[in-house]
C-alpha positions in Angstrom: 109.5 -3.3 34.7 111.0 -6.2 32.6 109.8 -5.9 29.1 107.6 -8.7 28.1 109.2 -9.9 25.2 111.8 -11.1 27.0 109.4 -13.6 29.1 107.9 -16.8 28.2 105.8 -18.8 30.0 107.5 -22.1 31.5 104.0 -23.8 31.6 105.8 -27.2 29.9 103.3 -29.9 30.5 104.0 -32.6 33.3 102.9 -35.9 31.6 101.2 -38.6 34.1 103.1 -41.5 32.8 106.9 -41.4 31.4 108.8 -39.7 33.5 112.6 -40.1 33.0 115.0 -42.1 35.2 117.8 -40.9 33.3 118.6 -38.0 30.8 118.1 -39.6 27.4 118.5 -37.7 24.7 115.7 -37.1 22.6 115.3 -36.3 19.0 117.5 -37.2 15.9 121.6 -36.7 16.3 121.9 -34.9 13.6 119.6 -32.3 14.4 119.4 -29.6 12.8 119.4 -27.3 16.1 120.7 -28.6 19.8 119.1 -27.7 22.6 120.6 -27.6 25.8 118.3 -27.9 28.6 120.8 -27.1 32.7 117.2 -26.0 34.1 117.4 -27.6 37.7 113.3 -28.3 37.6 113.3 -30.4 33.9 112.0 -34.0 34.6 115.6 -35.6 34.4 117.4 -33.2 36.5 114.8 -33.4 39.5 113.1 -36.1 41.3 109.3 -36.5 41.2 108.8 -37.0 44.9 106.7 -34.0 44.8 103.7 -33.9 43.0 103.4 -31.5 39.7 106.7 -29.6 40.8 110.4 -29.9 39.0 109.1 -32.0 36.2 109.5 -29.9 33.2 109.2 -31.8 30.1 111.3 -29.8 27.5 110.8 -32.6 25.2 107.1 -30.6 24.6 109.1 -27.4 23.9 111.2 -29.5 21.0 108.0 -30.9 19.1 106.3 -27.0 19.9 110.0 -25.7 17.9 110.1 -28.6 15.3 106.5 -27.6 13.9 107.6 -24.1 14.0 110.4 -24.4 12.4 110.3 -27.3 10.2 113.9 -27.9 11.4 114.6 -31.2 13.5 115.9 -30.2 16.9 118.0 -32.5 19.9 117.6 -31.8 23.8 120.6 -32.9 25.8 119.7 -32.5 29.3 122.7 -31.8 31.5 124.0 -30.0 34.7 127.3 -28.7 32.9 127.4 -26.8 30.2 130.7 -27.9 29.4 130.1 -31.4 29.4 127.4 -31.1 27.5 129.0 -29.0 24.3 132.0 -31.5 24.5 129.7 -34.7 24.3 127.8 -33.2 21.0 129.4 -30.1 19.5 126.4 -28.7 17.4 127.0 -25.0 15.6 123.5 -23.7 16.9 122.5 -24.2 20.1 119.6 -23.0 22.4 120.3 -23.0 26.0 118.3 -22.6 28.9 119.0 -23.1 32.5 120.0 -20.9 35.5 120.7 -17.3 34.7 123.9 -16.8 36.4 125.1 -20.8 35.4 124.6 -20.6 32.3 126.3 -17.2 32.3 129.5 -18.6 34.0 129.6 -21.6 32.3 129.7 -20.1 28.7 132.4 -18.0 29.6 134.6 -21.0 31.1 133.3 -22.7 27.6 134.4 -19.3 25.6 131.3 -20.1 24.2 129.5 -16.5 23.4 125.8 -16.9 24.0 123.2 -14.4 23.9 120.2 -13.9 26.1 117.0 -13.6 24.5 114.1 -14.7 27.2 112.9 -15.6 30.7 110.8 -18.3 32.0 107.7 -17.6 34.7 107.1 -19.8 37.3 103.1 -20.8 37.8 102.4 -17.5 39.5 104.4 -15.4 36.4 107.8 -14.6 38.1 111.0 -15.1 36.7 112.8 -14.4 39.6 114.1 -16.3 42.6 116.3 -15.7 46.0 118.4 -17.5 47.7 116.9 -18.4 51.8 118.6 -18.1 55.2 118.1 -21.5 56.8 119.0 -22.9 60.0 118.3 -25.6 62.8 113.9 -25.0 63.5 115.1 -25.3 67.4 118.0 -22.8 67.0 117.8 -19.6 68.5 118.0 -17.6 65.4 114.8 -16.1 63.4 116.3 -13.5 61.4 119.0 -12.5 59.6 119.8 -10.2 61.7 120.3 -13.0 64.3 123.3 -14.6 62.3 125.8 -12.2 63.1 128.9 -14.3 64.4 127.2 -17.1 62.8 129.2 -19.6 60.3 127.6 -19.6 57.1 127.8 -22.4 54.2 127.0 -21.0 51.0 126.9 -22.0 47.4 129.2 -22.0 44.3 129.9 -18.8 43.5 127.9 -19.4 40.0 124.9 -19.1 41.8 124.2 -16.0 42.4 121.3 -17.1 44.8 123.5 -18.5 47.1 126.9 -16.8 47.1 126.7 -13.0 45.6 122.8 -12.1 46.5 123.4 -13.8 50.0 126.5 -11.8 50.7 125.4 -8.9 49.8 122.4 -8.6 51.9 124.9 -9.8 54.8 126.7 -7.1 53.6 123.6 -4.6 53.8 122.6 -5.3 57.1 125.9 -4.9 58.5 126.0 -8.8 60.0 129.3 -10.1 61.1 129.5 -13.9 60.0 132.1 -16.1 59.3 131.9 -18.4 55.6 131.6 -21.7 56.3 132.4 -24.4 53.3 130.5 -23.6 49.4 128.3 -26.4 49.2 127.2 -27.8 45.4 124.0 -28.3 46.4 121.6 -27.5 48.8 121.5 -31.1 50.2 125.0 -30.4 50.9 124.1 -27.7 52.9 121.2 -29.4 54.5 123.4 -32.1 55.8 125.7 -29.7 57.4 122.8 -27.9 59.6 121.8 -31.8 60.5 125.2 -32.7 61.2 125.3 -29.4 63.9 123.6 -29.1 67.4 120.4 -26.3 67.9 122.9 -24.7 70.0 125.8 -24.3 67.2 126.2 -20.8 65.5 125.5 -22.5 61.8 123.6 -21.2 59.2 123.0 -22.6 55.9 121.7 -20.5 52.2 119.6 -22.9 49.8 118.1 -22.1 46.7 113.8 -21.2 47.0 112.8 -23.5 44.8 114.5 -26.3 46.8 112.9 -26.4 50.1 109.6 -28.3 49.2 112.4 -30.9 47.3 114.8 -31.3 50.5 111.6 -32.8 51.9 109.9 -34.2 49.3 113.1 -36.5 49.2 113.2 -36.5 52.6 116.3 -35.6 52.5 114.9 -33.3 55.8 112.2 -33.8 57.8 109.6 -31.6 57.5 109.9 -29.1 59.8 113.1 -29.8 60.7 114.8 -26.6 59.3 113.5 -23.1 59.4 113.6 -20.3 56.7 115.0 -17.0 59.2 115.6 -14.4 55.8 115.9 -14.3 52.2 118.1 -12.6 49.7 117.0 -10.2 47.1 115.1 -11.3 44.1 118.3 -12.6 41.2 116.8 -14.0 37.4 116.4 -17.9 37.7 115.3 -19.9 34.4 116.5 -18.1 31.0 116.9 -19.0 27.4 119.9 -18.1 25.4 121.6 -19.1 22.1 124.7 -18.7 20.4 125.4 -15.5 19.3 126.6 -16.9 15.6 123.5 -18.1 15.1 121.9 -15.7 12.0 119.8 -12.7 13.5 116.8 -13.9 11.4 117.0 -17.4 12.8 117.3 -15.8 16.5 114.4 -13.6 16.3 112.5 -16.9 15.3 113.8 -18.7 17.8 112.7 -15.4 20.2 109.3 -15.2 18.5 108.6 -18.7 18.8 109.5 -18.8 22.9 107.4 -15.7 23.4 104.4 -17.4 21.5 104.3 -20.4 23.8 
């Protein structure tokens, strides 16, 4: 069982009012600490077409660290890492986002980061998996029904989509054929919509992304159907560099954990 103190609960409020249009940086540039938020459900990263979901507001998590700390801190919300070290190079940095991202994208960065917590969703996991979907009218209802099937997955960075997804493929002993990696699951979405019920296509999407694909009606609801899911992979984790003074970590660590 995973240890507690390396879980936090992600139970940032979602303000009624506010809610970004665009990912404004918020605090003072010359912060003392950056963080760097790559988490695919904070406010700026995600739409709010659906109702209390994929609006975190890290901006509560800065305030929560700045009274802790009595250090001023910056969020800089973006979706690459790299991008978002070469925009404002800070020494310490906190960084939080997909597990296996975040993970990647340091290394292409040769930016050494440490891990040092997990967030929960609302029901206290800090897992997710990666789900089978294909055409609702399509005559496949299991993964065990894809064999012979193409199969779009995701960038191999996301381990929900590309290594968890494989290897279950893998485990069940299903003949397939990899279709094109999609970037994002509306990618994918669009290539089911853009195939017939009777085509042998097959599509994996993050979990946390089906009540979005119709929230945004980017699908119809109803109009795709879940047929398996992967094993459970980390989602949402914290990390920071690994220069940053073990004292100032563990308060960094301590902090999280106390939320």
């Amino acid at each position: 069982m995973e240890s507690r103190r390396r879980i936090f609960i992600a139970a940032l409020p979602v303000l009624a009012s506010g809610v970004r249009t665009r990912a404004d940086d918020y605090g003072p540039k010359n912060a003392d600490l950056q963080l760097i938020v790559l988490d695919p459900l904070a406010a700026p990263l995600a739409c709010a077409c659906v109702d209390g979901f994929a609006q975190r507001k890290y901006e509560c998590l800065a305030d929560f660290l700045m009274a802790r700390f009595k250090k001023s801190i910056r969020v800089v919300w973006n979706d690459s890492l790299r991008a978002a070290i070469e925009s404002e190079p800070l020494v310490a940095s906190i960084v939080i986002g997909k597990d296996s991202v975040i993970r990647e994208s340091a290394r292409d960065a040769k930016r050494l980061l440490s891990p040092i917590a997990q967030l929960t969703d609302s029901k206290g996991s800090t897992q997710q998996t990666g789900v089978f979907v294909g055409r609702t009218k399509n005559k496949a209802s299991s993964i065990l029904d894809l064999d012979g099937y193409t199969i779009h997955f995701g960038p191999s960075k996301c381990d929900e989509k590309s290594l968890a997804p494989r290897a279950k493929l893998s485990e069940v002993e299903i003949d397939f054929t990899a279709g094109e990696d999609c970037d994002t699951c509306g990618l994918a979405a669009k290539k089911l919509q853009a195939a017939t019920d009777e085509d042998k296509i097959a599509a994996v999407i993050s979990s946390y992304a089906i009540a979005l694909l119709e929230g945004c009606g980017n699908v119809k609801k109803g109009e795709l159907r879940v047929v398996g899911s992967t094993d459970e992979v980390p989602f949402i984790s914290a990390f920071v560099d690994s220069n940053i003074p073990k004292d100032i970590k563990a308060q960094i660590q301590s902090s999280l954990l106390d939320l």
